[in-house]
Structure formats: structure tokens, C-alpha cells
N, C-alpha and C positions, 0 to 999 in steps of 0.2 A: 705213796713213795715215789719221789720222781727218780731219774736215770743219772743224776749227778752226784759225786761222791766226794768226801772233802778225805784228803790225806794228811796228815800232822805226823811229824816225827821224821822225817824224809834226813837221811843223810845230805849234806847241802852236797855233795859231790854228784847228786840223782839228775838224769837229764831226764828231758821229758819223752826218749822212747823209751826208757829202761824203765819210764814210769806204767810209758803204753804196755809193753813188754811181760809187764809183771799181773797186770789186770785183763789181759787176752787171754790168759789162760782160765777164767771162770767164763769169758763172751765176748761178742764182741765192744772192741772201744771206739768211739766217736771221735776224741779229742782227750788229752789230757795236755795239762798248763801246770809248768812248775813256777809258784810268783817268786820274785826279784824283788830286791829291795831301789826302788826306783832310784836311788842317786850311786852305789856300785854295782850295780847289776848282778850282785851275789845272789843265790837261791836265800828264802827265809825258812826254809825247810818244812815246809807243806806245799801243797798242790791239789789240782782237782782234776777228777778223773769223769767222763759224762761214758755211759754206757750202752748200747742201743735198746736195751728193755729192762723193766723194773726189776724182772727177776734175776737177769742178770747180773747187775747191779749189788739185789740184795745177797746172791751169791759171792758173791767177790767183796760185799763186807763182811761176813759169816766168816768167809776161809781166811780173809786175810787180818783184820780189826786183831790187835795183839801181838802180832807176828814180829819178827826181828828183820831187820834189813839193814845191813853196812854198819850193824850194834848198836842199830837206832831201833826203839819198838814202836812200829806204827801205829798212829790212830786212827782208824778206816768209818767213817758213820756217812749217815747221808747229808748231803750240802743241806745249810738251812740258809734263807735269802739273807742277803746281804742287810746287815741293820742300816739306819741312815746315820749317817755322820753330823754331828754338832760345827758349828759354822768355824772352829777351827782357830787356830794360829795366830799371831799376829801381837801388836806391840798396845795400842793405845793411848801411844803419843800422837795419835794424828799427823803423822807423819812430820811431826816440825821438829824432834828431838831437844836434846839441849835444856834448858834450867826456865825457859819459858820466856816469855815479854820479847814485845819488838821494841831492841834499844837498836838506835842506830848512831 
């Protein structure tokens, strides 16, 4: 079990001490990150909390995993790595848009 923790359910009002805040009280916290939606900079309402030991950790999902916060009920589990992303986006017109043919 590693030391980082994934939080789902997060009131989007939640900053990231209130996040520290609330996981100090099972141990100590490393770091916690509430993520943003990268074009408003709103919360997406999860976050991740890193802890300085495993136990600690598994304590603070035990006490917390289920809990209410701001009439959101959290989802407290251990982070699992990040999957890889599919190459993503994009049109495949080849950039020339338009109905095709070079008429000039």
C-alpha cells in the first residue's frame, strides 16, 4: 500500500488545506492537490492526499472512506497509477478543412 490517497466526492468549494486539514487528524500529511479543470480553474471534485506512512494513510481511509463532507460523501481509497492516455483529440482533416481539391 503506498502513502497516497485518492479523494472523490470533494465539495468543489474544498481547498486544498481544508483538505490537508481534515487528513492531519489520522497523521501526518505530505501534500495534498485538489485537481482543476485545466480551462476554468474550477475544482473537479476529487483530490489526492500523499501521507507520510502506509499506516497512516490506511488509517485515514478506514476513518474517513464514506463519510459526509459539505453533503458530499467521500470516496477515500488508495491512489492507483495513473492509466496511459489514448493519443487523444483531434479532427483528421489534415488540417486543410473545407470540401477537399486544390481549385484555384
Amino acid at each position: 500500500m503506498g502513502s497516497k490517497i485518492y479523494v472523490g466526492g470533494l465539495p468543489y468549494s474544498t481547498t486544498e488545506q481544508q483538505l490537508s486539514d481534515l487528513f492531519a487528524v489520522h497523521g501526518a500529511v505530505t501534500s495534498s492537490r485538489i485537481i482543476t479543470d485545466k480551462f476554468t480553474g474550477q475544482s473537479r471534485g476529487f483530490g489526492f492526499v500523499e501521507m507520510s506512512s502506509d499506516s497512516e494513510a490506511q488509517a485515514a481511509i478506514t476513518a474517513l472512506n464514506g463519510t459526509e463532507l459539505g453533503g458530499r460523501t467521500l470516496t477515500v481509497n488508495e491512489a492507483r497509477p495513473q492509466e496511459p492516455r489514448s493519443g487523444g483529440g483531434g479532427g483528421g482533416r489534415g488540417g486543410r478543412g473545407g470540401s477537399g481539391g486544390d481549385r484555384y
